[in-house]
KEFIKE-348145 format. One line per 3 residues: number of its first residue (from 0); their letters; for each residue x, y, z of C-alpha. Coordinates in steps of 0.001 Angstrom, whole numbers, plus 500000, padded with zeros to 6 digits. Example, Ala and Ser with C-alpha at 12.3 -4.5 7.8 and 13.67 -1.06 7.14 Angstrom:
2
0	as	512300/495500/507800 ~ 513670/498940/507140
This chain:
476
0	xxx	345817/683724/243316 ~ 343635/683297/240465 ~ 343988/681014/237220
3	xxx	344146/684247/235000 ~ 346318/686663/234154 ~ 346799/689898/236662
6	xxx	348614/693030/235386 ~ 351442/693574/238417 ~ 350410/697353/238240
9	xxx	347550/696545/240114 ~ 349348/693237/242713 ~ 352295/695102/243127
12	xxx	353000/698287/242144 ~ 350445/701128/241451 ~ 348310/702986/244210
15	xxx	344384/702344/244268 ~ 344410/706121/243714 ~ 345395/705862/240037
18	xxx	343903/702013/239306 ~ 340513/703908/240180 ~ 341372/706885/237285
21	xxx	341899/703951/234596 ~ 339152/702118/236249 ~ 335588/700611/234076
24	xxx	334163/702354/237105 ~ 335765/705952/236343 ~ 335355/705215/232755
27	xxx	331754/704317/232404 ~ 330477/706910/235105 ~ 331952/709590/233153
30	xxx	330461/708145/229539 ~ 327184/708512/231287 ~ 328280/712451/233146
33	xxx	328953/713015/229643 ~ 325743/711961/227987 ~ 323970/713720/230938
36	xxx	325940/717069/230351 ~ 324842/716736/226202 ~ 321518/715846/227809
39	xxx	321076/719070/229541 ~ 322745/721581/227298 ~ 320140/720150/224753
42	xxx	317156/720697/226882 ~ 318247/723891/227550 ~ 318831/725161/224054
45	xxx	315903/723864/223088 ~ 315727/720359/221555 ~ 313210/717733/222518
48	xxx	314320/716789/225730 ~ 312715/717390/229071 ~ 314074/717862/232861
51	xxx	312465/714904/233971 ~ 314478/712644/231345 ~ 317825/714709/232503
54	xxx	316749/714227/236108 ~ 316620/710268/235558 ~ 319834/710221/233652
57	xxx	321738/711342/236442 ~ 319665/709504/239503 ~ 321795/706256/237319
60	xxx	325203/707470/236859 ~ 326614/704986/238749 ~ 323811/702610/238098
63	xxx	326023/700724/236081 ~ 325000/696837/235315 ~ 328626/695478/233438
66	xxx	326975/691874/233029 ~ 324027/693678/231077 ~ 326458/696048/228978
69	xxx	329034/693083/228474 ~ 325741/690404/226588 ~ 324748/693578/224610
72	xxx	328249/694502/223226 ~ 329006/690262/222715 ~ 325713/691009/220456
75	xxx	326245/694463/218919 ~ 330021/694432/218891 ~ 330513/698020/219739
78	xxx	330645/699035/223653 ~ 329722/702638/222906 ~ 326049/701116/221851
81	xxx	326021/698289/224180 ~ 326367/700741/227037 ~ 323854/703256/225523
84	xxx	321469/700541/225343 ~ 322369/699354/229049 ~ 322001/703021/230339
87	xxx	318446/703203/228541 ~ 317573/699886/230390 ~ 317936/701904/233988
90	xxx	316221/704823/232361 ~ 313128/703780/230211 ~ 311681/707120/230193
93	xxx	315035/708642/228541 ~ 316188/706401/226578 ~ 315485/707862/223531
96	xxx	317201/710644/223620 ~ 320365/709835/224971 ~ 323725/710424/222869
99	xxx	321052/712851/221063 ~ 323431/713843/217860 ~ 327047/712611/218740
102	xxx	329040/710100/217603 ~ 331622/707688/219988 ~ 334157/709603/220536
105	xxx	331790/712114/221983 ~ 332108/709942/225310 ~ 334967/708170/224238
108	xxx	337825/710938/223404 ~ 336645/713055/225848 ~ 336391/710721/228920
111	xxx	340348/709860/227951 ~ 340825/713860/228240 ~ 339013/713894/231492
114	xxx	341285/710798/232774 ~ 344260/712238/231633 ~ 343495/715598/233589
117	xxx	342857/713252/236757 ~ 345749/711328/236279 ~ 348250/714502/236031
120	xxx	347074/715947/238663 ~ 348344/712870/241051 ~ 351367/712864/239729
123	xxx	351699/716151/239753 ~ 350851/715817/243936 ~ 353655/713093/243656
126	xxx	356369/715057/241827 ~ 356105/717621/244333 ~ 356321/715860/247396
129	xxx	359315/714256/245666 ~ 360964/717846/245436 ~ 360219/718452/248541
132	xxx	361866/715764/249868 ~ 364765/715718/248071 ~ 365413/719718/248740
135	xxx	365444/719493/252366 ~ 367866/716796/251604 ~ 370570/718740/249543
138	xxx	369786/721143/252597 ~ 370533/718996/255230 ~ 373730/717973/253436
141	xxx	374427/720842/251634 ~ 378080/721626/253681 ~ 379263/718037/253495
144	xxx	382082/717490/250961 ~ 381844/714619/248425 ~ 383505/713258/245154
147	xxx	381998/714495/242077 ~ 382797/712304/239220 ~ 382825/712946/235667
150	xxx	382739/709608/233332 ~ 381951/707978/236553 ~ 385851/708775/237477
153	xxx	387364/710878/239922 ~ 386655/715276/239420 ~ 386783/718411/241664
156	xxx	384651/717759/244638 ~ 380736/718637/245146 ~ 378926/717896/248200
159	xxx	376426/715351/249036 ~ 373425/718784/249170 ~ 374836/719808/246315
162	xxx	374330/716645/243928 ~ 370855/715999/245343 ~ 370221/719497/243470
165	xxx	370727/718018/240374 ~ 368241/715231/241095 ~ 365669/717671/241975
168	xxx	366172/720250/239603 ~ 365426/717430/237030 ~ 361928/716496/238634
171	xxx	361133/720186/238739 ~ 362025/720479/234985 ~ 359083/717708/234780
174	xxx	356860/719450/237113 ~ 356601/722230/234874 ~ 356320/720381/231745
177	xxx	353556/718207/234011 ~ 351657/721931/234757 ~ 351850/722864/230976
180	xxx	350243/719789/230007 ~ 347936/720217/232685 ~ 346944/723642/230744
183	xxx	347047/722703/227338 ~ 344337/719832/227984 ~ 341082/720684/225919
186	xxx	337752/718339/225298 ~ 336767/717361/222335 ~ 333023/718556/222652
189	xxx	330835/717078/220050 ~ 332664/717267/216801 ~ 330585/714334/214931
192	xxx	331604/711437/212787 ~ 334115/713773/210916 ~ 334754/716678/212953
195	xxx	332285/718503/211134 ~ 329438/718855/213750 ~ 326897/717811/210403
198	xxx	324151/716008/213047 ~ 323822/719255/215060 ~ 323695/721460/212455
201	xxx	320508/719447/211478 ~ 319101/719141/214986 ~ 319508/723173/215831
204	xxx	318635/723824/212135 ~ 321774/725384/211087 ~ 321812/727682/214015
207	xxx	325835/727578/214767 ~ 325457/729762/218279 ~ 323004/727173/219171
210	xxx	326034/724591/218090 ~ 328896/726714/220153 ~ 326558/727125/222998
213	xxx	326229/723844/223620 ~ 330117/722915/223551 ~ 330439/725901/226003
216	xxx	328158/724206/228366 ~ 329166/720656/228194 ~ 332866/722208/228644
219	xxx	331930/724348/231847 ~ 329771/721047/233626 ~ 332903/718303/232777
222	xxx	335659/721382/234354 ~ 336956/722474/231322 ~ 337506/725867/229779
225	xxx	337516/725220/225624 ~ 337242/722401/223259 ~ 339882/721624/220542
228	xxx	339263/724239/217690 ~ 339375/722001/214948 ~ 339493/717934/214891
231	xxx	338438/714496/212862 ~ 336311/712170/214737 ~ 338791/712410/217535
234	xxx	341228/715024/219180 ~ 344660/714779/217775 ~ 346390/711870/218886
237	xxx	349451/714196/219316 ~ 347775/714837/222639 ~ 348678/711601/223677
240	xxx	351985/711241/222923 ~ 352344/714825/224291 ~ 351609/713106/227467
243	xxx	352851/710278/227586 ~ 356331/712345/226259 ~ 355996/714162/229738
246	xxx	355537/710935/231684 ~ 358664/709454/229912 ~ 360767/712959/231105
249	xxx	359318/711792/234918 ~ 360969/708533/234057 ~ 364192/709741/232964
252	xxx	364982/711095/235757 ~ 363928/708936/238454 ~ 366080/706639/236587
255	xxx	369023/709209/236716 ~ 368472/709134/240330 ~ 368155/705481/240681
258	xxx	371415/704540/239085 ~ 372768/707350/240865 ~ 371730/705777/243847
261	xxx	373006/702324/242942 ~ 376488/703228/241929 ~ 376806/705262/245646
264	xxx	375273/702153/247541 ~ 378002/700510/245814 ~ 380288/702862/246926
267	xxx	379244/702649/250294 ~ 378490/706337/250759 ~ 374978/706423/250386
270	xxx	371897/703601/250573 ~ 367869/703643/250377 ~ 366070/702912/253870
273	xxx	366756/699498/254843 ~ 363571/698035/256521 ~ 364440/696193/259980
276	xxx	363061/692599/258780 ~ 364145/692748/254983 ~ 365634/690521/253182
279	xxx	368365/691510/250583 ~ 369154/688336/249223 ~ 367691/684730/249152
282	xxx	371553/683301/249308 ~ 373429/685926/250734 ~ 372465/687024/254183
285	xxx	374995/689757/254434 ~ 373495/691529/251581 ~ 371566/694805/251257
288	xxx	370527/695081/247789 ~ 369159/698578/246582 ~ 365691/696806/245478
291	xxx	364073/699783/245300 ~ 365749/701916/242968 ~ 366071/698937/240445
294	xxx	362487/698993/240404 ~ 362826/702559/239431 ~ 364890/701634/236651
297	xxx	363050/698661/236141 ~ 359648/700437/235185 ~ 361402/703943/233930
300	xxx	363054/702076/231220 ~ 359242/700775/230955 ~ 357626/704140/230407
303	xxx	360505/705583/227777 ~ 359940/702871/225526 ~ 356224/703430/225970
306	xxx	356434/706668/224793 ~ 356820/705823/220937 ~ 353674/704066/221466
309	xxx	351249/706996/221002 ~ 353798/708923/218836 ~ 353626/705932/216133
312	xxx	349890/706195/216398 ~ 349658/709986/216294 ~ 351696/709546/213152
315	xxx	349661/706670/211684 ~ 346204/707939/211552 ~ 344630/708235/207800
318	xxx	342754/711387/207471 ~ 339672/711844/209862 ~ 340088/708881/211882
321	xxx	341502/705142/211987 ~ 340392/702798/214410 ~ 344136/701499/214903
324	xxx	344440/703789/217550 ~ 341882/702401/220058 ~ 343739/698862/221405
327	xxx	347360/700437/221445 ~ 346044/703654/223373 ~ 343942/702150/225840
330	xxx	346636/699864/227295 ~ 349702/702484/226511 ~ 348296/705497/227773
333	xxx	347156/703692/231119 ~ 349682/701647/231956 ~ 352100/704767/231516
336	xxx	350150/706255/233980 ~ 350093/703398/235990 ~ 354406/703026/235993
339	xxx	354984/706663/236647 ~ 353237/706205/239671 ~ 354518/703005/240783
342	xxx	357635/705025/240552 ~ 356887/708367/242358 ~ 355549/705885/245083
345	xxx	358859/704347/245385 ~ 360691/707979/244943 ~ 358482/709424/247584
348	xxx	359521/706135/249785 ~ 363386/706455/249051 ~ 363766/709734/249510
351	xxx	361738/710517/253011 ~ 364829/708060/254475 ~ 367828/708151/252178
354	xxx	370878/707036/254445 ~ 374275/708760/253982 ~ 377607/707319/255801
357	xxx	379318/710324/256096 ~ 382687/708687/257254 ~ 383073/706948/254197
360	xxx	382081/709838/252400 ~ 385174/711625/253655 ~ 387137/708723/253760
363	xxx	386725/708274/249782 ~ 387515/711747/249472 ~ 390876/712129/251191
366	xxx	391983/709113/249010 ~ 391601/710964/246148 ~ 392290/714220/247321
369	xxx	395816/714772/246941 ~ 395522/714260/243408 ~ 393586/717338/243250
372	xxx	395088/719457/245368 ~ 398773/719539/243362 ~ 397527/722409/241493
375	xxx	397432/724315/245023 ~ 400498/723000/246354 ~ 402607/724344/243023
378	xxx	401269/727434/243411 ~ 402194/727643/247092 ~ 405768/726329/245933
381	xxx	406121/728745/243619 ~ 405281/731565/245973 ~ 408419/730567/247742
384	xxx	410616/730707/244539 ~ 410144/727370/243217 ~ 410139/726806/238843
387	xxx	406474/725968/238229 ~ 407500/724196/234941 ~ 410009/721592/236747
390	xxx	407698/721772/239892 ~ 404510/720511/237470 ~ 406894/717639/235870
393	xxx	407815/716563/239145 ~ 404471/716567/240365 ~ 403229/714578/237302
396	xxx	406210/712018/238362 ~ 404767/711907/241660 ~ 401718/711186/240733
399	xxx	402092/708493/238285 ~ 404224/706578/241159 ~ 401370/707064/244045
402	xxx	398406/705982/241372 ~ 400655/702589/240226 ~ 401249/702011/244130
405	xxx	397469/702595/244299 ~ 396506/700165/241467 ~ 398784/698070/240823
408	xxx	400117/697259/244516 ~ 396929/697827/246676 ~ 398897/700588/248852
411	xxx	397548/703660/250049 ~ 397693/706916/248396 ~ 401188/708546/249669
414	xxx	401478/711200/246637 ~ 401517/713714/249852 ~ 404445/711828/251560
417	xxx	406522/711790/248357 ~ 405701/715668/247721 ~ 406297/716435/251183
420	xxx	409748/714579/251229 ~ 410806/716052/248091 ~ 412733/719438/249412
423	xxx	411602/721110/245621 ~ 408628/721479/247116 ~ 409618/723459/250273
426	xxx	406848/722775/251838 ~ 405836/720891/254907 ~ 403126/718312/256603
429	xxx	401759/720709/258144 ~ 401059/722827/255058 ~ 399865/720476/253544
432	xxx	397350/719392/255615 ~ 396321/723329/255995 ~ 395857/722984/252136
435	xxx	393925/719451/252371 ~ 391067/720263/253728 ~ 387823/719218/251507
438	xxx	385638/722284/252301 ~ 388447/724085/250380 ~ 387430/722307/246886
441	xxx	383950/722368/246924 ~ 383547/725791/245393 ~ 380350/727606/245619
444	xxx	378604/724510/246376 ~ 376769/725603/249662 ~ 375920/728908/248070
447	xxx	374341/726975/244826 ~ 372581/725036/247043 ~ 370925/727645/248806
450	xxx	370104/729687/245904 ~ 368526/726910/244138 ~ 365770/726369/247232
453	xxx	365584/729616/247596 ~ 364822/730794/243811 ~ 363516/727681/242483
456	xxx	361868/725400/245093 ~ 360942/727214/248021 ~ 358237/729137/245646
459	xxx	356592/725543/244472 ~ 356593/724464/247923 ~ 354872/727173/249645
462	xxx	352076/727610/246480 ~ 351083/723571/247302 ~ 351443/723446/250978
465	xxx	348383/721902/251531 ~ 350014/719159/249498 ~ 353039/718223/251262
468	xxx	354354/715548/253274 ~ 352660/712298/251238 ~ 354017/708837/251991
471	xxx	354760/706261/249535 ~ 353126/703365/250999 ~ 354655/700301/248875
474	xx	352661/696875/248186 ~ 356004/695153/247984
């Protein structure tokens, strides 16, 4: 324990993987790839800069002294030129000429671009493993008949396959928004104070293939193929809340999936992996509390509200540039990052052992059953010359008197016995039970199931095999 304050992203919840992408390590290694990149693109285009002085540069990339960079910024007040002066310490013989022409956000706005490519990329890897997971889940289960509910009551059957289709679907829906992000993603190159590229026009004299070049190949060494057409000082801060946007849609529906969860645990019909020495309760022995997806919910409901972070900021920038950007988007944009994957950590955890009961599955369903299966048994009564009008009053009868036995006296559901002992019905136990069987309700569920694997997961799971078959190791 220390005697300041630690963000729980990094104690409890997020992987090293990601606290390394929003790292000061990450971030000041790649201000310095950056300056390297301008470094050589310059030399080789012409300017006054020589191989030895590119050659030093990158020797001390990583050559990174934070007690020197933090006295010169206390003195300076701007970390841009405190580390610019700290990088020039470890390289006296090119110090002069690095961040030759460009402005902050040269290494600032594209560095977040760079991070942001990292960062989608992992939970891209996530989301996928997720889908995986959760389709050879609706697979396994794909024949087993459950409740469906609609308003969180009582509807036509599903099966247990069949809902975990919807949960996956949803995460694939983010996948692809995830890729297109992924896609869109564009430096900033070196764009100057207002976007207008003014201090290299006067370095290469006006010479705007000179200027192009030299986006081209800063753009090729950082892994990118173009730079933003057109900006301020900075990229469009639409980019952000684009992203952040798609993290929020990974939220929403690992928090679909958590409740989802919840309510069944409740039920009894489904649970997350209960570990053999964990505790559910601090009062309650007997208790096995679905920890895991609240922390879902917990930190999804923390990533939707984060969202309107960089849209308000994307909307609130004055012409070329505002500086009320920089403190919101630094902590916003990272700890978004940061939740999303405290949460496909958990998904990937809940979902390699999600625990079904299937006897109380079907036990849940035959209560509820008969209800649904009147429609069948008129139709079989009126096959045998029975008056569908009086047969669908009685039935109505019938059922209002089994659900207040139900509800209001704790008895079992005996709608069947009162149909069967009703001779209007013509019809006997034995029918009846012919008619009650649940894989007779659940449609085209197994069918669905397999299409959707087939069609729409099957081909993201064999493009990332190399992928598959992550763990979500938790910290708590």
């Amino acid at each position: 324990m220390t005697n300041s304050y630690e963000s729980p992203f990094c104690t409890r919840y997020a992987s090293k993987e990601m606290q390394y992408i929003f790292s000061a390590d990450k971030k000041f290694s790649t201000w310095r790839r950056l300056w390297v990149a301008l470094a050589r693109a310059e030399m080789k285009l012409g300017l006054p800069v020589t191989q030895h002085q590119v050659d030093q540069l990158e020797a001390n990339i990583d050559n990174i002294d934070y007690e020197e960079a933090a006295k010169r910024e206390a003195l300076v007040r701007h970390d841009v030129m405190a580390h610019v002066q700290t990088y020039g310490v470890c390289c006296p013989d090119a110090k002069a000429i690095i961040h030759l022409g460009a402005t902050s956000c040269y290494v600032g706005d594209n560095t977040d671009i760079i991070i942001m490519r990292d960062a989608l990329s992992v939970v891209k890897r996530k989301l996928i493993n997720v889908i995986n997971q959760l389709s050879s889940f609706a697979d396994k289960y794909k024949a087993m008949p459950a409740l469906a509910y609609t308003h969180l009551q009582p509807a036509q059957l599903t099966t247990v396959g069949k809902r975990a289709t919807l949960w996956c679907n949803e995460f694939l829906m983010d996948l692809e928004e995830i890729e297109y992000r992924i896609s869109c993603l564009k430096l900033l190159g070196q764009k100057g104070t207002t976007g207008t590229q003014a201090s290299f026009v006067e370095l290469f004299k006006g010479d705007s293939d000179k200027i192009n070049l030299l986006e081209k190949m800063i753009c090729e060494e950082m892994g990118f193929d173009a730079v933003v057409p057109v900006s301020g000082q900075t990229y469009s801060r639409k980019i952000d809340a684009q992203v952040l946007s798609a993290l929020g849609g990974v939220a929403q529906s690992a928090s679909k999936f958590s409740n989802d969860l919840r309510i069944l645990a409740n039920f009894k019909e489904m649970e997350e992996p209960f570990e053999k020495n964990q505790i559910g309760s601090s009062a309650m022995p007997y208790k096995r509390n679905p920890m895991r997806s609240e922390r879902i919910t917990s930190l999804a409901r923390y990533v939707i509200i984060d969202t309107l972070n960089p849209a308000f900021t994307s909307a609130t920038q004055w012409f070329e540039r505002t500086l009320d950007d920089s403190a919101n988007k630094r902590i916003a944009v990272a700890e978004a990052f940061l939740a999303v994957d405290a949460i496909l950590n958990i998904m990937l955890n809940v979902t390699d052992g999600l625990v079904v009961y299937p006897k109380v599955v079907h036990q849940r369903v035959m209560k509820e059953l008969p209800f649904m299966a009147t429609e069948n048994i008129m139709m079989q009564a009126v096959k045998k010359g029975g008056d569908r009008q009086e047969l669908h009053e009685k039935l109505r009868v019938h059922s209002i008197n089994a659900g207040k036995a139900v509800k209001e006296e704790g008895k079992d559901n005996d709608l069947i016995d009162r149909i069967v002992n009703d001779p209007s019905f013509m019809i006997t136990r034995e029918e009846t039970d012919e008619i009650l069987k649940p894989e007779n309700f659940i449609g085209r569920s197994i069918e669905q199931v397999d299409d959707f694997i087939a069609q729409c997961v099957s081909p993201v799971i064999n493009k990332n095999k190399d992928i598959l078959n992550e763990k979500g190791e938790l910290s708590v």
